[in-house]
C-alpha positions as CSV (number, residue, x, y, z in Angstrom):
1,X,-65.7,-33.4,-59.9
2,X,-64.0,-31.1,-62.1
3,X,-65.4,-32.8,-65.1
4,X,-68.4,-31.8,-64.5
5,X,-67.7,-28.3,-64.8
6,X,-67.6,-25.7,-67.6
7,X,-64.8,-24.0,-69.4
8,X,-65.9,-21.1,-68.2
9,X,-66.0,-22.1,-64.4
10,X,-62.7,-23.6,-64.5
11,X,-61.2,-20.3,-65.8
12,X,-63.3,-18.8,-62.5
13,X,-62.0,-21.2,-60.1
14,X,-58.1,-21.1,-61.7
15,X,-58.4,-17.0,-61.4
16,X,-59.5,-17.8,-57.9
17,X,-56.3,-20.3,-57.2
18,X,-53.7,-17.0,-58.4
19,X,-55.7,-14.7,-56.3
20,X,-56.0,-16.4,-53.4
21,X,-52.3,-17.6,-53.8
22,X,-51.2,-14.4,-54.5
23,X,-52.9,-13.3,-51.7
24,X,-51.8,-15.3,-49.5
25,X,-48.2,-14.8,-50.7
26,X,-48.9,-11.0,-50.2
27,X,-49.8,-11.2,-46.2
28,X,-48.1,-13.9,-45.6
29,X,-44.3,-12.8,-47.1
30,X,-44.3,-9.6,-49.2
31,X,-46.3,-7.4,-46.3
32,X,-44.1,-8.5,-43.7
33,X,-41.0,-7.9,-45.4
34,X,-41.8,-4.2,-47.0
35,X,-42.9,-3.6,-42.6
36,X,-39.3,-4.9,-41.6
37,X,-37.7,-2.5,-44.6
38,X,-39.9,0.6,-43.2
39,X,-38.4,-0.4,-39.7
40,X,-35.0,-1.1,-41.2
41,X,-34.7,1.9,-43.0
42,X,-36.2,4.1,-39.6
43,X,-33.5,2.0,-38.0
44,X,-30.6,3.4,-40.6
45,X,-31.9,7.0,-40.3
46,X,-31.8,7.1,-36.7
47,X,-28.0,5.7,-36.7
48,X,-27.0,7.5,-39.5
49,X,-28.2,11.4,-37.6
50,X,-26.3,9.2,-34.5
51,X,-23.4,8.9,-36.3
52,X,-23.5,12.2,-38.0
53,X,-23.5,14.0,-34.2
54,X,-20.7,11.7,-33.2
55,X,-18.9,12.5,-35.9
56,X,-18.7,16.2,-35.8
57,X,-18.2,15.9,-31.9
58,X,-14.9,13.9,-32.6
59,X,-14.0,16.4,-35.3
60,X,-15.0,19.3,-33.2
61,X,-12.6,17.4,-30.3
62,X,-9.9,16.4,-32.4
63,X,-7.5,19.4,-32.3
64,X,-7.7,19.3,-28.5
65,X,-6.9,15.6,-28.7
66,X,-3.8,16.4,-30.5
67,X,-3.1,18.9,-28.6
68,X,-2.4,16.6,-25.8
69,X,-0.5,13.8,-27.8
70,X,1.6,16.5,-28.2
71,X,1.9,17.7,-25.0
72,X,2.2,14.1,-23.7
73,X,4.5,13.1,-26.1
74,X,6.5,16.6,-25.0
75,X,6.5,15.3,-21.7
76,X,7.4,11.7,-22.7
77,X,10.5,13.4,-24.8
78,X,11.4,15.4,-21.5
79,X,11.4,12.4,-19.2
80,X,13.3,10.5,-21.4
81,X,16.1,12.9,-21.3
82,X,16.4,12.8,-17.8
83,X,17.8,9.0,-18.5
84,X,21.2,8.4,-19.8
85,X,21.7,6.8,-23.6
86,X,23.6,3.5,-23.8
87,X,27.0,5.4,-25.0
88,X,26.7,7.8,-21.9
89,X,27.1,4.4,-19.3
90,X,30.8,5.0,-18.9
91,X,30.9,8.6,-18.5
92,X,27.8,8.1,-15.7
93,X,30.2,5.2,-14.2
94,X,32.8,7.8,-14.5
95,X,30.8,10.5,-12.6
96,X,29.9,8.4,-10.0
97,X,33.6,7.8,-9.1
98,X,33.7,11.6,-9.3
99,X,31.0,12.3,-6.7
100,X,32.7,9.8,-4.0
101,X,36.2,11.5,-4.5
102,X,33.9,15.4,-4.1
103,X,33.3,13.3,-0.5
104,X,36.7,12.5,0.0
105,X,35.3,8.7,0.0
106,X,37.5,5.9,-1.1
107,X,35.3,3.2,-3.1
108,X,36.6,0.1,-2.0
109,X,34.4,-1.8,-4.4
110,X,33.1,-0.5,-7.6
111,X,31.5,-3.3,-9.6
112,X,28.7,-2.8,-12.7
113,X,27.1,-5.6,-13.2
114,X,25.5,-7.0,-16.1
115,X,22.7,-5.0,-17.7
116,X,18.9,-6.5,-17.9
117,X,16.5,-5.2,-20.6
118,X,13.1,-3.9,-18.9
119,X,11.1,-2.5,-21.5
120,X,13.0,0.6,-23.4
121,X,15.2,0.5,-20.7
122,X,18.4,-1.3,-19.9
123,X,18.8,-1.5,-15.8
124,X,22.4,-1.7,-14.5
125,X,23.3,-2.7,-11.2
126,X,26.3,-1.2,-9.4
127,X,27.7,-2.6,-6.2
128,X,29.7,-0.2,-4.3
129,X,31.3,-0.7,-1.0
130,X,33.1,2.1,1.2
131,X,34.3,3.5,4.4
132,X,33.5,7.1,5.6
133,X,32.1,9.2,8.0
134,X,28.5,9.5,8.4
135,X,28.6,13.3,7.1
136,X,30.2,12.1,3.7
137,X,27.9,9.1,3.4
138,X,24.7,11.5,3.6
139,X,27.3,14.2,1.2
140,X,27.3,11.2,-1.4
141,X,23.9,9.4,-1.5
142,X,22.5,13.2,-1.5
143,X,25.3,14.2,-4.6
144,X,23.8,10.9,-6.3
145,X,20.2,12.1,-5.8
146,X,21.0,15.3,-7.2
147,X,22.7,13.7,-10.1
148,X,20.1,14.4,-13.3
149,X,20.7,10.9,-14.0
150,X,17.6,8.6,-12.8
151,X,19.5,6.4,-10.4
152,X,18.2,4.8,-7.3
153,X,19.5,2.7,-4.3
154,X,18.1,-0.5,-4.1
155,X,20.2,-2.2,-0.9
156,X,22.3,-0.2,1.9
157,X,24.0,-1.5,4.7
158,X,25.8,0.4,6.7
159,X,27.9,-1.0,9.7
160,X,30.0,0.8,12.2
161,X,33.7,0.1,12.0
162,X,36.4,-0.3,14.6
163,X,38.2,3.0,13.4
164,X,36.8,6.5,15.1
165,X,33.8,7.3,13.8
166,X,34.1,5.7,10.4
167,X,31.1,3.3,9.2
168,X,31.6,0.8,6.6
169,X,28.5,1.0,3.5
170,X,27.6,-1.2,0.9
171,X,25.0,-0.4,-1.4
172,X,23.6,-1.5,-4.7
173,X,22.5,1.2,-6.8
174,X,20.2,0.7,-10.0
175,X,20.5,3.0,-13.0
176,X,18.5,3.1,-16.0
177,X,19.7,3.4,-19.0
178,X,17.3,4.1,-22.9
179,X,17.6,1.8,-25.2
180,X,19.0,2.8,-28.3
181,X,16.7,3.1,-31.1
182,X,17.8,1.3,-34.4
């Protein structure tokens, strides 16, 4: 069939091939793709402007932001010294003994026990057994309270003894001690 035809209509029908080829190629691939780059590149202004506004609202927030690290870690700092370090545990222990001889209490048991890691904190364990009157038993937890050590009383018993008006305690009291940093 092709033989049949000139030089000159096979040139015709060859430039129609590319065109419609090209064509095709055109709507099929190259009009789609330049559409998705439009879209794209709307996409990229929009969330560039986005980013631009969040951007200046972080910088715009950022000294108040550190403002308040500060003031938290001020806060963190302050709470921290309300705990004792690890060399201060014998001079605490020490204290403790002080506060029951204030109450005119005899410790008839007095036993630290072995510390346990919790975090940045070391928690100590204190047994302490005694006998007194009610009024120096309420003198002593209330003298530990007030101590500006962070101590707290995990167990109390408290039993009434055959002498007048003495009661025999035992109580476990927890301290927390900060780690020391290395």
């Amino acid at each position: 069939m092709l033989n049949n035809l000139t030089k000159r209509e096979k040139w015709i029908i060859l430039i129609a091939m590319i065109v419609l080829i090209t064509g095709i190629y055109y709507f099929q691939f190259y009009q789609p793709l330049k559409a998705e780059k439009v879209s794209l590149e709307s996409q990229m202004k929009t969330l560039n402007t986005q980013y631009n506004q969040t951007l200046s609202m972080i910088k715009k927030k950022m000294p108040e932001v550190q403002e308040s690290v500060a003031d938290k870690q001020e806060q963190y700092q302050r709470i921290l010294e309300k705990f004792p370090r690890q060399k201060e545990t014998s001079a605490i222990l020490l204290e403790i003994v002080e506060l029951a001889d204030q109450e005119d209490i005899q410790l008839e048991n007095f036993t630290p026990k072995n510390m346990k890691s919790i975090g940045e904190f070391y928690q100590l364990p204190i047994d302490l057994s005694f006998k007194s009157t009610y009024q120096a038993m309420i003198g002593f937890i209330y003298s530990l309270e007030r101590s500006l050590k962070v101590m707290e009383i995990t167990d109390l018993d408290v039993k009434a003894f055959s002498e007048k008006d003495l009661l025999q305690i035992s109580l476990t009291l927890q301290m927390y001690i900060v780690k020391e940093e290395k």
